[in-house]
N, C-alpha and C positions, 0 to 999 in steps of 0.2 A: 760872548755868550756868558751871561751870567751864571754862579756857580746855584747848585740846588741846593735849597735848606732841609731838604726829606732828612728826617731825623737816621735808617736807613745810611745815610753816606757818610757819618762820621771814619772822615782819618781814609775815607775811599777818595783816590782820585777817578776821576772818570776814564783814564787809561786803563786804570787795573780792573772798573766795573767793565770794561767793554773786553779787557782777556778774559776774566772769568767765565762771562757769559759766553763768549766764543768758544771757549775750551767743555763748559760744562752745561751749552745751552739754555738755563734759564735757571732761576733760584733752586728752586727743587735739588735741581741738579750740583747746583753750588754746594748747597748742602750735606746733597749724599756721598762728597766726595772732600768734605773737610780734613778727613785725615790726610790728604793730598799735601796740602798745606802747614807750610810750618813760620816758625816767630810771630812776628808782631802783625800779619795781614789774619794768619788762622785766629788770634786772640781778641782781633778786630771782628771778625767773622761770628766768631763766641758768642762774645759780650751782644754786638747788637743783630742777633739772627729775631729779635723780637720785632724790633726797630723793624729790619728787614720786610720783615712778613707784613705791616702792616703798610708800611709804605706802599710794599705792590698791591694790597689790598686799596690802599685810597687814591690809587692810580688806576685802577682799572675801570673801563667805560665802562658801568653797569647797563644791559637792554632789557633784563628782565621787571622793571621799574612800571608800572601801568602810569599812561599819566596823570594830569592831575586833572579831576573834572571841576568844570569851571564854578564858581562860587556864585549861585542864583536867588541871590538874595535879595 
């Protein structure tokens, strides 16, 4: 499997994205539980909670999108 280039996974292996999420259910949750965390995963966590947020923002399946009407030119 190839590794992800999601800006988000900097210095995260996919082991440790798949504890966190287990342990604190989904980002949010990652989040509200930062102080949990300590050295160089919580600093990781810091620096790119921006990264983060935006990532699961350009991952998720948007259905509220109307589609597109056809072009009747």
């Amino acid at each position: 499997m190839p590794a992800t280039t999601s800006p988000a996974s900097r210095g995260w292996a996919p082991r440790t994205a798949i504890t966190l999420l287990n342990a604190h259910l989904n980002l949010d949750g990652i989040y509200a539980a930062l102080d949990q965390h300590k050295g160089a995963l919580k600093t990781k966590l810091e620096t790119d909670r921006e990264n983060a947020y935006r990532s699961r923002m350009l991952a998720e399946i948007l259905i509220d999108i109307p589609p597109a009407r056809p072009n009747r030119g």
